[in-house]
C-alpha positions in Angstrom: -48.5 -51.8 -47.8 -45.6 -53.3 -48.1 -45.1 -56.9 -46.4 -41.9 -55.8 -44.1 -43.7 -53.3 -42.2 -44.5 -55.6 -39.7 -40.9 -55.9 -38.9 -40.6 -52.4 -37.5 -41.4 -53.5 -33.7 -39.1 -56.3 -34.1 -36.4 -54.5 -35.1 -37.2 -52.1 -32.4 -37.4 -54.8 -29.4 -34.0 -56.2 -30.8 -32.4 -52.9 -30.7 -33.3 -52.3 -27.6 -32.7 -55.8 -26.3 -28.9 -54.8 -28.0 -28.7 -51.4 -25.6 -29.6 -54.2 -22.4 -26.8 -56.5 -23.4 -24.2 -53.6 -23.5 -25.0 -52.2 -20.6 -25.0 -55.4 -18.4 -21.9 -56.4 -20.1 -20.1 -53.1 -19.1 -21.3 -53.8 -15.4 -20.5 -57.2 -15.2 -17.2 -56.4 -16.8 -16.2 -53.3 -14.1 -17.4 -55.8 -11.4 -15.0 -58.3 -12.6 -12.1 -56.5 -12.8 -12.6 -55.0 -9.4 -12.6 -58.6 -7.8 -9.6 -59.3 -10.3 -8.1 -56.2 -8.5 -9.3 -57.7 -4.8 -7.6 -61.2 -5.3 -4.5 -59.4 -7.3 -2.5 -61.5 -5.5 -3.6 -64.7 -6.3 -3.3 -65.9 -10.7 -6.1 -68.0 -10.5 -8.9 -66.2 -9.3 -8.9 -63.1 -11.5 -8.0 -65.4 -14.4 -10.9 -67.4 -14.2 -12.8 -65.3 -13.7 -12.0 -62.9 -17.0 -12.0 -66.6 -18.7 -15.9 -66.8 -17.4 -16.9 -63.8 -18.1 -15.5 -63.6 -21.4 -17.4 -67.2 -22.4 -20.7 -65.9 -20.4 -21.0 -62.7 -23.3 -20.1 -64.8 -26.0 -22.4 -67.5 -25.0 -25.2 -65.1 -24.7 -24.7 -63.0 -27.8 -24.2 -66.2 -30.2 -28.0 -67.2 -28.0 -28.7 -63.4 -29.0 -28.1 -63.8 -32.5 -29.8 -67.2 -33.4 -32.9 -65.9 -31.6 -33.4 -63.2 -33.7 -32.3 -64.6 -36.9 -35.0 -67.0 -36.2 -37.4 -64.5 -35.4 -37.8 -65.5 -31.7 -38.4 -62.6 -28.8 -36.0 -64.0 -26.8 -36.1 -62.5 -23.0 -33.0 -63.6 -20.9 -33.1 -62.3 -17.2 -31.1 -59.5 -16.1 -30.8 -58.5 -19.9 -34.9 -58.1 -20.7 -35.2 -56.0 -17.2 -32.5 -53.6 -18.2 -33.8 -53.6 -21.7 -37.0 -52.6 -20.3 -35.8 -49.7 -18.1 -34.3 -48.7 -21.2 -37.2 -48.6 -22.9 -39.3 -46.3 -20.1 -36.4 -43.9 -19.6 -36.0 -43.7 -23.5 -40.1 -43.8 -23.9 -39.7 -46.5 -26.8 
């Protein structure tokens, strides 16, 4: 048996965990831009906001990334529940 076979569940979750992230990250993104839309007329508010969210998904992939090159199960909120509807609409 060959010693990496144990890694096929973990490569799984993280896969998974991957097809969580995108989807929150598309959502997140179309509600920003509609409140960037909402408060057009003011520079600030959709501004900061893009700034935000732009920080908040590199923030969380660079977390994403260090957890599983560490070999950590990492479980971040609205990410792990998406990630697990995935995985009972996809039966993974």
């Amino acid at each position: 048996m060959p010693c990496w076979l144990g890694l096929d569940d973990y490569v799984r979750y993280w896969a998974v965990e991957s097809i969580g992230l995108t989807i929150v990250v598309i959502v997140a993104w179309v509600i920003v831009e509609i409140v960037s839309i909402i408060f057009a007329f003011t520079i600030v508010i959709p501004l900061v906001l893009k700034v935000l969210y732009g920080l908040g998904v590199f923030l969380v992939w660079i977390i994403g990334l260090f957890k599983a090159l560490t070999g950590d199960y990492w479980r971040p909120p609205i990410i792990h529940e998406t990630s697990e509807w995935v995985r009972r609409v996809l039966q993974l």
